[in-house]
Phi, psi and omega in degrees: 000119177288313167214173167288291170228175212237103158290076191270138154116134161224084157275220206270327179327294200303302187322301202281324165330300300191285186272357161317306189281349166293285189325304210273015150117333192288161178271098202237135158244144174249134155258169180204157176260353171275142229259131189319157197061353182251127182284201191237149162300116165298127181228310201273127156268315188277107166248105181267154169323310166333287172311299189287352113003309187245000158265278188001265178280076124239011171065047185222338197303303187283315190295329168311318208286331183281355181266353182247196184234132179270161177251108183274326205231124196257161201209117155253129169055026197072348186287303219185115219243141169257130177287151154225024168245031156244024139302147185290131156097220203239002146220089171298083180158161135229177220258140157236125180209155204272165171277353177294309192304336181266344212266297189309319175265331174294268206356281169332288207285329149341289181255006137308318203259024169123278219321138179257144190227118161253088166331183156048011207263134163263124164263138194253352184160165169211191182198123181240173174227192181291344193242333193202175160270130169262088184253171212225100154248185183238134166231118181280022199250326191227173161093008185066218211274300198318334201097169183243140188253155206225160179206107163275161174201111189226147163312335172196117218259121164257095161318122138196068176263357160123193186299327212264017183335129159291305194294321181309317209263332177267036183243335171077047175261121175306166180215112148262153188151142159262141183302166177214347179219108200299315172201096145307154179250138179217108184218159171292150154190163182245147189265145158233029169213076172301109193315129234270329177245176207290325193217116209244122166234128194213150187222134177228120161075012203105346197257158188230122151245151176206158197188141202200131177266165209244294188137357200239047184072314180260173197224149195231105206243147168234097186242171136199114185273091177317341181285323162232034179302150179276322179067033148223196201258006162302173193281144169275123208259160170312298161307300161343305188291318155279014148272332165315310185275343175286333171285350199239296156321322203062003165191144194279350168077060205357085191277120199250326206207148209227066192285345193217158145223162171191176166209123169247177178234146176263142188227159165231108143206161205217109134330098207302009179165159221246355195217121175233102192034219197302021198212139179233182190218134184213148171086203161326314189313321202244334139192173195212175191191185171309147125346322209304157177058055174357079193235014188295300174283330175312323175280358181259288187305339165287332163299295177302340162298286173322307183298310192329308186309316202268332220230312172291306161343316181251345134346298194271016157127004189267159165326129170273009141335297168315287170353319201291314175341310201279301180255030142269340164268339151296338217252347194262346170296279188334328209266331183287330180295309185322282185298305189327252200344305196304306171333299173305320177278335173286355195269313215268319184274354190309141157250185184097168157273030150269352189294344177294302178307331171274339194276295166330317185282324236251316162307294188296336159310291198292325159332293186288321205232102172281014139294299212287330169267337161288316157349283187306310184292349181279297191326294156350287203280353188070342168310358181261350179318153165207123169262154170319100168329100202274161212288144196080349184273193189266161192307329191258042153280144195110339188253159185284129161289153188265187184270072179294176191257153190219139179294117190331102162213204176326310208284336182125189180252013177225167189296260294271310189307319179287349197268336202289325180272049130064048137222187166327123181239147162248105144269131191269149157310161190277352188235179160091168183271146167308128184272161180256157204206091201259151147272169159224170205087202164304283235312327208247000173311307201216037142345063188243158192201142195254118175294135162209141180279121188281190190205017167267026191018032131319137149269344199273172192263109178238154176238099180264157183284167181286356200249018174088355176278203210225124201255333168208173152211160175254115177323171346289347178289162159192152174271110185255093183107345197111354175198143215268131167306000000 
């Protein structure tokens, strides 16, 4: 065995993948096929509260938070703004930052804890049995024009290679799903009127935009107009870019200088389930969607949050069972990410007369019906995720613990800081011996867990998961909403 497990891709998804199971003792390799130094194309912008949440404990949430700028407030349809800073916990907002910047602290922390990044490496296929994976790459770094051909063989293979995953399709897991926007324009541009907020997203007439500042002078515009779609696959030249953004935006912001252009398609799609015997999908791998709402990478790091837990557990020795978990309780978040987005884009691109008229209802819904913009805003920011209470557990297992306050000791004075050694915290009342609180099944062989006192004078006894959800608790309390009764 070459490793515990074989990570192919390192975005932000693989990278958080990559150093959980590293922290937690395994023997990790990432492979990528982009050449050591070349970042990755940025698209992702957005870190909803859900993610610095889940950089929080993992101690990254502040260094993260300084390189971008927050949003308290999302502007739909032009309309009608959703707060989001009357949302629960310690980031009401989101953070806009490039994805290179969340890429850079996983990274760090990745290969503080061990994991090895293997560059240039393409993977061709893989073949697994009952005990391992056999995978088959290319490393175009060595071996002259052809490559050096390469063979890992590990217990367990994580896709979080992006939409075109190799591991998805040689693992022969379907991707169902339709293009729904054929060619978005996605280009750099230096502004010579930069707009006063940080993050300008607009829907006019059918046409769809967003402009992001990178932090550096340039800005990162995403448009698509049907109206001026070109309808081939040419290069997008500057002007383009600016009718675009004058269609979408209502101003090109004086768009002067052109460092990157491209055009992608936006797709929906899903993958019928997350795990085929040894080999998983987390991310882009496993489903993809529209930009809208910027919710691509925040739902790939939140997969990885979910997986980590479960594949080091059966590291140390638990039922690979604990696994089945993961994409039942991810696949039906992915499917729900899936209708958001989708939504948000038929909304924002419909033509005709009646799209003005759904674009209105939908402003005066969110206007009117302060339930309906907490939704939006739980949805959005993820904080409203909920998984299914497995049978016998207190009714709200399955809901996000908010960031109790905890009596100063080792572990820190917050859940999030006690969640940073990547196991189970039980948290106790500050008096009395700690009630105990077994799982059962696989899940409890190879357990471990760090005891802490809480420091809000509540009794009840909660037991979180590592990934902060809430896996059992002993009355009288219980967590509703995000916060606790």
């Amino acid at each position: 065995m070459d490793a515990d497990v074989v990570v192919v891709g390192a975005g932000p998804t693989g990278l958080l993948l990559a150093g959980d199971l590293a922290l937690a003792g395994a023997r990790v390799t990432v492979v990528e096929k982009r050449p050591a130094g070349l970042s990755n194309l940025t698209r992702a912008f957005a870190v909803h509260a859900r993610s610095l949440e889940t950089l929080d404990a993992r101690g990254l949430a502040d260094e993260l938070e300084a390189t971008g700028r927050r949003v308290r407030r999302i502007q739909v349809f032009g309309r009608v703004d959703v707060r989001l800073d009357l949302l629960p916990g310690r980031f009401p907002f989101v953070l806009v930052t490039p994805q290179y910047e969340v890429e850079r602290l996983l990274r760090r922390r990745a290969e503080g804890a061990g994991a090895v990044f293997r560059h240039g490496v393409r993977v061709t296929g893989l073949t697994q049995d009952d005990d391992a994976v056999t995978l088959a790459a290319v490393d175009d770094t060595i071996g002259g024009t052809g490559g050096a051909d390469l063979r890992w063989r590990a217990p367990w293979v994580v896709g979080t290679d992006g939409v075109r995953s190799t591991v998805r399709r040689a693992a022969g897991l379907p991707f169902p799903g339709e293009t729904v926007i054929r060619a978005m324009v996605l280009a750099d541009v230096r502004l010579a009127r930069p707009p006063e907020d940080a993050l300008t997203v607009a829907s006019s007439g059918g046409a769809l935009g967003f402009l992001a500042p990178f932090g550096d002078d340039w800005f990162r515009f995403i448009g698509w107009d049907e109206a001026l779609d070109p309808g081939d696959d040419g290069p997008v030249g500057l002007d383009e870019v600016r009718a675009v953004a004058r269609a979408t935006l209502g101003d090109d912001h004086g768009m002067q200088e052109l460092r990157f252009a491209t055009r992608f398609a936006a797709d929906e799609r899903q993958t019928t389930r997350y795990r085929s015997g040894r080999v998983l999908l987390a991310g882009d791998a496993a489903h993809v969607h529209s930009p809208a709402g910027g919710l691509g990478m925040n739902t790939g790091l939140q997969d990885a949050a979910n997986l980590s837990w479960r594949l080091a557990a059966v590291l140390r020795g638990a039922d690979d069972t604990v696994l089945d978990g993961y994409s039942a309780e991810r696949h039906p978040v992915g499917a729900q990410v899936l209708r958001t987005s989708g939504t948000i884009l038929r909304l924002a691109t419909r033509r005709g007369p009646g799209a003005s008229v759904l674009r209105a209802a939908g402003a005066t819904l969110l206007a009117r019906a302060a339930p309906a913009r907490r939704r939006a805003a739980a949805t959005v920011s993820a904080l409203g995720v909920r998984y299914p209470a497995p049978p016998g557990a207190h009714p709200a297992a399955g809901r996000r613990v908010p960031d109790l306050p905890l009596v100063p000791e080792g572990a820190g004075r917050r859940l999030a800081q006690a969640l940073r050694a990547g196991r189970f915290v039980l948290v106790a009342p500050a008096a009395g011996p700690p009630a105990d609180i077994p799982l059962a099944g696989g899940e409890l062989a190879a357990v471990d867990r760090v005891v802490v006192r809480r420091a809000d004078g509540r009794d009840a006894t909660l037991l979180v998961r590592p990934d902060g959800y809430l896996a059992d608790a002993r009355a009288p309390g219980a967590v509703t909403d995000g916060r606790e009764q």
